[in-house]
Kinemage of the C-alpha trace (Angstrom):
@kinemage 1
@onewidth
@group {chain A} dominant
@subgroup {mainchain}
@vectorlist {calphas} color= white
{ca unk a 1} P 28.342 4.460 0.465
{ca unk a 2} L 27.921 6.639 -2.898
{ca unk a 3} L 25.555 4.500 -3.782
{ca unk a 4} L 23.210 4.694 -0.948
{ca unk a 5} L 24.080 8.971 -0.514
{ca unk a 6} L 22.940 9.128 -4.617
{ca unk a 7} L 19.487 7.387 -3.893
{ca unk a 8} L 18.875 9.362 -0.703
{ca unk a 9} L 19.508 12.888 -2.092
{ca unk a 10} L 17.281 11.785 -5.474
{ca unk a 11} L 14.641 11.581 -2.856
{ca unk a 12} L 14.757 14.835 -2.255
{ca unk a 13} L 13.349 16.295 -5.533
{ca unk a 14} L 11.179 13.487 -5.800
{ca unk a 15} L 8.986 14.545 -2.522
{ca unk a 16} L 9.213 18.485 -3.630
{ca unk a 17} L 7.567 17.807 -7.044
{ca unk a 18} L 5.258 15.148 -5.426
{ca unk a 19} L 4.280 17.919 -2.854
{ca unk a 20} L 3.711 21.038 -5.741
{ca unk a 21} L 1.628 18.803 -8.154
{ca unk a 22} L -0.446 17.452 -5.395
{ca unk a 23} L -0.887 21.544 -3.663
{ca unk a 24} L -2.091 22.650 -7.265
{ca unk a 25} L -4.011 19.835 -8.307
{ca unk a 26} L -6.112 20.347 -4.861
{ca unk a 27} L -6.514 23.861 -5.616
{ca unk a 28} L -7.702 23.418 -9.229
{ca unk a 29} L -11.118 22.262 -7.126
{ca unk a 30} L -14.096 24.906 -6.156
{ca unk a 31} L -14.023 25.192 -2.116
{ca unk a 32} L -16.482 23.290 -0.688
{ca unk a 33} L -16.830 25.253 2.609
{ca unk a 34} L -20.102 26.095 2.365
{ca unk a 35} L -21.717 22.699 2.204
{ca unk a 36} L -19.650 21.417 5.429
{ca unk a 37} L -19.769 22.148 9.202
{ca unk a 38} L -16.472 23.310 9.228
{ca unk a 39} L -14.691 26.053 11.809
{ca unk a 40} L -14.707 26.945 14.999
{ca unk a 41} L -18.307 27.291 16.771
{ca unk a 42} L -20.698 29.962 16.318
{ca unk a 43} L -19.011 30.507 12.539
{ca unk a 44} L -22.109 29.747 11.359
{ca unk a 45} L -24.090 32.406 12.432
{ca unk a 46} L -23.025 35.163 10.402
{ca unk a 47} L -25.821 36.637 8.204
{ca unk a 48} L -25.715 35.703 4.565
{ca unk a 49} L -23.720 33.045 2.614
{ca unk a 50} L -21.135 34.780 0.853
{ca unk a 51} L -19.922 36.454 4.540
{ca unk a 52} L -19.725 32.788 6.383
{ca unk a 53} L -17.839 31.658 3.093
{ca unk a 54} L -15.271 34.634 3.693
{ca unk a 55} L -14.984 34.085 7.330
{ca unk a 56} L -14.364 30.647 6.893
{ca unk a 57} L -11.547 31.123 3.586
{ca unk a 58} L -9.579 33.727 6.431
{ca unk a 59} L -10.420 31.116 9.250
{ca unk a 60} L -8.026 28.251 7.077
{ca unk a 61} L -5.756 30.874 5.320
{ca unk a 62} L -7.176 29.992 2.036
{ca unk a 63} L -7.911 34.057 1.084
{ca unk a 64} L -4.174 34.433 1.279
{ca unk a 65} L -1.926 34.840 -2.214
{ca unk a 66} L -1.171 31.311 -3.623
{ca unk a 67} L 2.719 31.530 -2.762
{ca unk a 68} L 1.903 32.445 0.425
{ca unk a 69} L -0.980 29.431 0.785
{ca unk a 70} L 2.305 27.177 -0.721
{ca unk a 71} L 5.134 28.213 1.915
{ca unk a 72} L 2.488 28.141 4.823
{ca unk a 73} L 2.576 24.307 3.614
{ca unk a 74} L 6.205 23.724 3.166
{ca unk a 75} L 6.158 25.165 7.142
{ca unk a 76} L 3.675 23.104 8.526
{ca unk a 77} L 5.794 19.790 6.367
{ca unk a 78} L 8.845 20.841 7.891
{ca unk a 79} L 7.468 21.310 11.979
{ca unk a 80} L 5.315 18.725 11.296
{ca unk a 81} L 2.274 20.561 12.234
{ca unk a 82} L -1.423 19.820 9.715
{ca unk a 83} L -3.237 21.816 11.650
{ca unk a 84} L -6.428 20.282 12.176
{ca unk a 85} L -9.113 18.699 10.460
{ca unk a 86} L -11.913 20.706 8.766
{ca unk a 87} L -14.352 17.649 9.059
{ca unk a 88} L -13.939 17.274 12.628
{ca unk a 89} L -11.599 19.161 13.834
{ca unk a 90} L -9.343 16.847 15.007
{ca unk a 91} L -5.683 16.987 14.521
{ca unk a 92} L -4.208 15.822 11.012
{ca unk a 93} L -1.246 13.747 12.507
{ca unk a 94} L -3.616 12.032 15.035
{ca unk a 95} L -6.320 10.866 12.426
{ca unk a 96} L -3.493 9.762 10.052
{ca unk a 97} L -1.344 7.919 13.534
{ca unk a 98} L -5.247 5.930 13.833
{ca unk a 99} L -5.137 5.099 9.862
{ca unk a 100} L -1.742 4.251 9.197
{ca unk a 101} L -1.152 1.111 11.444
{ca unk a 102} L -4.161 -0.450 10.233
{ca unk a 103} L -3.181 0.008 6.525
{ca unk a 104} L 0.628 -1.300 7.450
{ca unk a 105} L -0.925 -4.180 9.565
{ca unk a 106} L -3.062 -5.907 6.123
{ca unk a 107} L -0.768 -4.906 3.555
{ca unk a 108} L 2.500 -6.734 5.769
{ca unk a 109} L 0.320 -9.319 6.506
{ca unk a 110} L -0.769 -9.779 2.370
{ca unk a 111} L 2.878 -9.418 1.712
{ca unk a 112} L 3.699 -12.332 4.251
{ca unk a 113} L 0.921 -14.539 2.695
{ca unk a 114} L 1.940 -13.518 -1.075
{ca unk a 115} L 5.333 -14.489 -0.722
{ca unk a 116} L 5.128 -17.419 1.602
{ca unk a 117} L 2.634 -19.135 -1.284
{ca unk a 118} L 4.005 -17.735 -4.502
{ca unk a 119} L 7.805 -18.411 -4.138
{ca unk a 120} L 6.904 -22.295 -3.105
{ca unk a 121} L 4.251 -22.426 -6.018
{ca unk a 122} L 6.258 -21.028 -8.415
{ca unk a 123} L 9.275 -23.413 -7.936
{ca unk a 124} L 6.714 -26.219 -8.395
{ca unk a 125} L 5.355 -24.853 -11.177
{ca unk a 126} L 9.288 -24.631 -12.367
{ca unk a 127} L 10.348 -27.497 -11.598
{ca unk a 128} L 6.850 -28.931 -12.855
{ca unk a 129} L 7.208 -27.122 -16.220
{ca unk a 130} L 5.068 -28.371 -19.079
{ca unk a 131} L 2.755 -31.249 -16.516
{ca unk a 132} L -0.547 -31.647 -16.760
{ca unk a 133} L -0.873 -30.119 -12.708
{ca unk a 134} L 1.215 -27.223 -13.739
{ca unk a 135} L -0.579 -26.270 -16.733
{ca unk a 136} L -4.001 -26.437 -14.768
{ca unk a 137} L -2.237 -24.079 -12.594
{ca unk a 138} L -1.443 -21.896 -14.823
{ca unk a 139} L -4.888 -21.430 -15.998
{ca unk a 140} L -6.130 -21.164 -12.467
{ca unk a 141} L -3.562 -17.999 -11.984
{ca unk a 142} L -4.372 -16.689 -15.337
{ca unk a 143} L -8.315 -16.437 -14.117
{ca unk a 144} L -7.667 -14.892 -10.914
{ca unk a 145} L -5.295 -12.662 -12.145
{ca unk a 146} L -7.770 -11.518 -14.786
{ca unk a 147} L -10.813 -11.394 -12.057
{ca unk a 148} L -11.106 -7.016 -10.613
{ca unk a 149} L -10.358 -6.856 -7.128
{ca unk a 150} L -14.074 -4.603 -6.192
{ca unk a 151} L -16.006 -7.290 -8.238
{ca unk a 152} L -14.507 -9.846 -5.989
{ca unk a 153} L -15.089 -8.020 -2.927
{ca unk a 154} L -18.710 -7.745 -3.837
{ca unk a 155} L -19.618 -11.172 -4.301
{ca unk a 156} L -17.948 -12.221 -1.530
{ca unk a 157} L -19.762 -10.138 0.367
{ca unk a 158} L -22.816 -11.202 -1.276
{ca unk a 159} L -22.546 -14.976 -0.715
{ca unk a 160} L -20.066 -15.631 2.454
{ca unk a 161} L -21.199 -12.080 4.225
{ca unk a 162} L -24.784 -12.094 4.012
{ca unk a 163} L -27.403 -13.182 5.468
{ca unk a 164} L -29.246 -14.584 1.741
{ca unk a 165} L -26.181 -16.864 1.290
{ca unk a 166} L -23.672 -18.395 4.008
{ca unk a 167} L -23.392 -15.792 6.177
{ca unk a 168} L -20.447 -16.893 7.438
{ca unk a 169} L -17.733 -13.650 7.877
{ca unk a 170} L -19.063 -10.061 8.909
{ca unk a 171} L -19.292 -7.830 6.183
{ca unk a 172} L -17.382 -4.456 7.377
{ca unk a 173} L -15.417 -3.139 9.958
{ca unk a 174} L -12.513 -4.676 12.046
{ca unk a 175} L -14.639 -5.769 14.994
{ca unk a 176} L -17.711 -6.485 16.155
{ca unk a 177} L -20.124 -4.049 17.944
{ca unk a 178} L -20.530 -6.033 20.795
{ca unk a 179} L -16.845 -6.951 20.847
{ca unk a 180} L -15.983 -5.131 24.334
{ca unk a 181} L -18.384 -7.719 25.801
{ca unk a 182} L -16.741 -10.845 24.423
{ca unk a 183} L -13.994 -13.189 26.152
{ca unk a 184} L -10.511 -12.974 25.663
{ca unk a 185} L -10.294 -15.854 23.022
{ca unk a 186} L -13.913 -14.379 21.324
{ca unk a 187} L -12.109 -11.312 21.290
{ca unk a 188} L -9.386 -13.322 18.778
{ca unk a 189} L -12.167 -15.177 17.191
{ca unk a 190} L -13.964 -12.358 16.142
{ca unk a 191} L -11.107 -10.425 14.652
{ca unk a 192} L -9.823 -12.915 12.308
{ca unk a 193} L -13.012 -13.498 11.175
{ca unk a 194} L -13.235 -9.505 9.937
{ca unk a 195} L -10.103 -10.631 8.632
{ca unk a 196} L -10.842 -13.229 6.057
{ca unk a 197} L -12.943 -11.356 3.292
{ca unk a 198} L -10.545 -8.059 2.720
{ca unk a 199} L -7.263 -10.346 3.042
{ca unk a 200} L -8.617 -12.213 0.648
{ca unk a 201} L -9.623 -9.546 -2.004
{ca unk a 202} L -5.824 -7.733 -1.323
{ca unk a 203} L -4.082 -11.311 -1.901
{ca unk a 204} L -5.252 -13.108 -4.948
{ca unk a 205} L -3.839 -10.700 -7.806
{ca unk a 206} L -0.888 -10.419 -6.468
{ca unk a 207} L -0.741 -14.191 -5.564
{ca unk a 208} L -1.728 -14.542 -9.458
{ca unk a 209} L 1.027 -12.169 -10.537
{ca unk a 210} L 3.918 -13.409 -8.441
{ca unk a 211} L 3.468 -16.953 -9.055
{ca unk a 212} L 4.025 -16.760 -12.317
{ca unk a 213} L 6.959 -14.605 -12.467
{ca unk a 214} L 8.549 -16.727 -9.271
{ca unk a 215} L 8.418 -19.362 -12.346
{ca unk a 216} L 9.852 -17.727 -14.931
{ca unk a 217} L 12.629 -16.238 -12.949
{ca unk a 218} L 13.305 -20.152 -11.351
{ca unk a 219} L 13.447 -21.404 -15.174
{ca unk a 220} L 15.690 -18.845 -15.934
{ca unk a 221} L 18.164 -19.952 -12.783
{ca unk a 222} L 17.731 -23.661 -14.060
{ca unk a 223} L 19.307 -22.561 -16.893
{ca unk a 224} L 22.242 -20.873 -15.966
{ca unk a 225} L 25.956 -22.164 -16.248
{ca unk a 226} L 26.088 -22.522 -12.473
{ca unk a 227} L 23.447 -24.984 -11.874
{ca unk a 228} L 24.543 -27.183 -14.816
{ca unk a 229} L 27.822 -26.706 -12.912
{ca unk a 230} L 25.974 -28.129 -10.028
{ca unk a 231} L 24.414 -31.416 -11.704
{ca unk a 232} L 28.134 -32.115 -13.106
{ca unk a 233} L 29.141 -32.370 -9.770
{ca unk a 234} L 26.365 -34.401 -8.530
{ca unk a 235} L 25.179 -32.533 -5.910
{ca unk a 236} L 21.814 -33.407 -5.024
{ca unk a 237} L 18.635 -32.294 -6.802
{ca unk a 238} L 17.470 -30.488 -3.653
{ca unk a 239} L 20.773 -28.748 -2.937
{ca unk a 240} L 20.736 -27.442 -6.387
{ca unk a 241} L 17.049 -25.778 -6.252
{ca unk a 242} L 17.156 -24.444 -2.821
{ca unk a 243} L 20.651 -22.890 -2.554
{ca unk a 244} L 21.873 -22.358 -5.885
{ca unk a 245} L 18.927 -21.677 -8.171
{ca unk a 246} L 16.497 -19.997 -5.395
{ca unk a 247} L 18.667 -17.385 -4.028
{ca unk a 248} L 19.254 -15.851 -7.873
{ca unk a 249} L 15.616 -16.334 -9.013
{ca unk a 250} L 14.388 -14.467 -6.081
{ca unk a 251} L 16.643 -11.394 -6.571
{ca unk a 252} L 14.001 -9.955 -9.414
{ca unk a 253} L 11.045 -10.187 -6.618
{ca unk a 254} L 13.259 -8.137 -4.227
{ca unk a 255} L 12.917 -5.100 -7.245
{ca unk a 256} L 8.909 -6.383 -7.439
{ca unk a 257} L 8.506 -5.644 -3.303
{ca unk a 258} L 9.699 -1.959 -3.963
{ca unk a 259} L 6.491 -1.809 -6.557
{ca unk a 260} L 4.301 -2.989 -3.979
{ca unk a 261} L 4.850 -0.768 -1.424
{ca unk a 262} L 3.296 2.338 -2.704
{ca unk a 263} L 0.026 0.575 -1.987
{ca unk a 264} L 1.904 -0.767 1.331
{ca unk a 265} L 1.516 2.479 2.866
{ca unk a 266} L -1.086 4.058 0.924
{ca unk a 267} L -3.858 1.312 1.302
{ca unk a 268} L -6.373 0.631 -1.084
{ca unk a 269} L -9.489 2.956 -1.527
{ca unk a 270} L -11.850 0.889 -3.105
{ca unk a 271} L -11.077 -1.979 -0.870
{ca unk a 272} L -10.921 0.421 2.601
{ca unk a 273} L -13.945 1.564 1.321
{ca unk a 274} L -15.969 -1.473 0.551
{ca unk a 275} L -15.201 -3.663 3.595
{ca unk a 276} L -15.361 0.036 5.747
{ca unk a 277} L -11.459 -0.322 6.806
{ca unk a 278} L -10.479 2.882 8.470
{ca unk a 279} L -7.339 2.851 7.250
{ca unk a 280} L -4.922 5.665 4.922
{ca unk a 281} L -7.014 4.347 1.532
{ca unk a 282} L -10.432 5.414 3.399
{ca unk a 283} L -9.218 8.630 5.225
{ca unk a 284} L -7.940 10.168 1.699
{ca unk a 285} L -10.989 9.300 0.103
{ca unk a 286} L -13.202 10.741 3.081
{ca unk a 287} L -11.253 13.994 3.244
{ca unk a 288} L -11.124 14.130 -0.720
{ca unk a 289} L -15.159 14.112 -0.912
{ca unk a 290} L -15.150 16.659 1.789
{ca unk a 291} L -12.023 18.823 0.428
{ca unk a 292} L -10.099 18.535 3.339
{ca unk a 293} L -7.322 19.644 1.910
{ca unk a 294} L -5.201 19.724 4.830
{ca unk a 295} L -5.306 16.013 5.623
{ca unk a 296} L -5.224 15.393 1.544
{ca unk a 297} L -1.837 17.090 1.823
{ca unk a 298} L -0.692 15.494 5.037
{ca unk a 299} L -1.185 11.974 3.656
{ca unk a 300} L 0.648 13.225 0.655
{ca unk a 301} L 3.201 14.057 2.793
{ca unk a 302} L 3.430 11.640 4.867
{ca unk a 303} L 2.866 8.623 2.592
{ca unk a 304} L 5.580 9.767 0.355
{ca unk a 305} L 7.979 9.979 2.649
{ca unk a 306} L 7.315 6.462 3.580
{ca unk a 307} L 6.825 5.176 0.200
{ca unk a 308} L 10.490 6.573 -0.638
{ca unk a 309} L 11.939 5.293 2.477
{ca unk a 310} L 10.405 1.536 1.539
{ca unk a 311} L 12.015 1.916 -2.300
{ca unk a 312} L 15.281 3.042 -0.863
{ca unk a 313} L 15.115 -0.292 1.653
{ca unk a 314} L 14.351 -2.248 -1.603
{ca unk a 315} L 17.550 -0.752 -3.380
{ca unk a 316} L 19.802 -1.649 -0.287
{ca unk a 317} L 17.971 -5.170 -0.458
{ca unk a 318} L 18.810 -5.299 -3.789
{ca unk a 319} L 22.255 -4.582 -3.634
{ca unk a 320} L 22.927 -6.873 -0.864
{ca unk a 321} L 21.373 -10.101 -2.568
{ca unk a 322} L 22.992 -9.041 -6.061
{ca unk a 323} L 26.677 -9.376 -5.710
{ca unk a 324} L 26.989 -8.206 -9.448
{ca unk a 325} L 25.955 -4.312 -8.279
{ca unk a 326} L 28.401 -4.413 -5.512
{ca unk a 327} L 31.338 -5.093 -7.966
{ca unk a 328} L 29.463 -2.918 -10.525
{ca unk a 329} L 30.115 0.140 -8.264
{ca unk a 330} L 33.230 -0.655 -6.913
{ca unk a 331} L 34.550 -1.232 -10.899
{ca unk a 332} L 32.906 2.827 -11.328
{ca unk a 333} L 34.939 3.863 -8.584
{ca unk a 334} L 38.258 2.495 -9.483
């Protein structure tokens, strides 16, 4: 119970220095307000560009003393109330409630591939060590590790999303224009098929990565004093890599899944961006290019909250499958 009361109340300062360095890093930028159609209507009629600049800095608070411009945020954090949009107007919290599902829904489902594939591969590569099959693995990992994630979204754009090549997945969005009119099961078709290019792209590095260090962590396990324990008993090969020498090895990709999920709930800009995702990755970089400060801030906010949550859920994780940190703490206490 200390344990888990330490890690939530080091969130604490964590999200209040997150918050300040983001709230003076946006204000280190020159107000764009002039080149937007931002405010209310009719804002835009004043006379004279420096007077529909100051209307519009009083309209959003933004003439106001710094402090004051840094409480006003720490208010709206705590009610929960962005405000609204200066692109469109619309409310922060209802533009981020549209991204954030959509960024959740392709980074579980990556996770779900990623580990379904790696963990298997990687105890064949293990138990494989030093073959001929596993060493042409290896190299195959090593490539696609090595290959950039936007460089592999363009070409597959190039030659299995258009129309010079195969032409065989769309090339943006998660649906199709005309996908009101389709059937039920064209409905499903349709979807998966927007599906297959950005999953793609968002599984391969990490598919690479974890692999390779689902091997060396399975190695590691083979080696222990337990499993030789194991073979002197003559329990079965199968017994011995699937219940003793899995559950340890996968212990160090519990600590990996709290790395991931920054990106998790953040979503990936260049990615969103290329295949036209409208998820958290493309909103920030929308409202960044427009200094929309308000939803920068908000999926700050909001983002960081759930990033901390997800690490904290990885610590609990990691403390459940690791007897060692359980006796660890109880051995502090006493």
């Amino acid at each position: 119970m200390a344990y888990v009361l330490k890690r939530l109340l080091v969130m604490i300062p964590t999200f209040i220095g997150i918050i300040t360095i983001t709230f003076f890093l946006t204000k280190l930028r020159p107000d764009a307000l002039t080149t937007a159609s931002m405010g209310p209507d009719g804002m835009k009629e004043s006379t004279g560009l420096d007077e529909f600049q100051k209307k519009m800095r009083e309209y959003y608070g933004l003439d106001a003393p710094l402090h004051v411009q840094y409480l006003r945020l720490w208010k709206n954090i705590l009610s929960l109330d962005f405000s609204e949009s200066r692109i469109d107007h619309r409310p922060v919290l209802k533009k981020i409630g549209e991204a954030l599902p959509i960024t959740l829904f392709f980074n579980l489902l990556t996770v779900f591939i990623v580990y379904s594939i790696s963990i298997p591969l990687g105890i064949y590569m293990a138990v494989h060590d030093n073959s001929r099959r596993e060493k042409i693995l290896a190299t195959v990992l090593y490539i696609l590790y090595a290959l950039p994630g936007f460089w592999v979204a363009l070409m597959l754009l190039k030659y299995f999303g258009s129309a010079e090549h195969l032409n065989l997945f769309p090339l943006s969005g998660l649906v199709s224009p005309y996908f009101d009119s389709l059937r039920w099961y064209e409905k499903i078709g349709d979807f998966l098929s927007h599906l297959v290019l950005p999953v793609t792209v968002m599984v391969y590095g990490s598919f690479a990565f974890l692999s390779r260090y689902m091997k060396s962590s399975f190695l590691e396990a083979l080696k222990a004093d337990y499993v030789r324990t194991a073979r002197a008993k003559g329990l079965k090969n199968a017994t011995i890599i699937y219940v003793h020498a899995l559950r340890n090895s996968v212990i160090p990709l519990v600590t990996l899944l709290g790395g991931l999920l920054p990106s998790l709930i953040g979503g990936s800009v260049i990615l969103e961006r290329i295949f036209s995702i409208p998820g958290m990755g493309k909103l920030a970089y929308d409202s960044f290019y427009a200094n929309d400060d308000t939803v920068i801030l908000a999926v700050v906010a909001i983002s960081s909250v759930l990033t901390m949550l997800g690490i904290f859920m990885s610590d609990i994780a990691y403390m459940l499958v690791d007897p060692r940190i359980r006796y660890g703490m109880q051995t502090e206490k006493s």
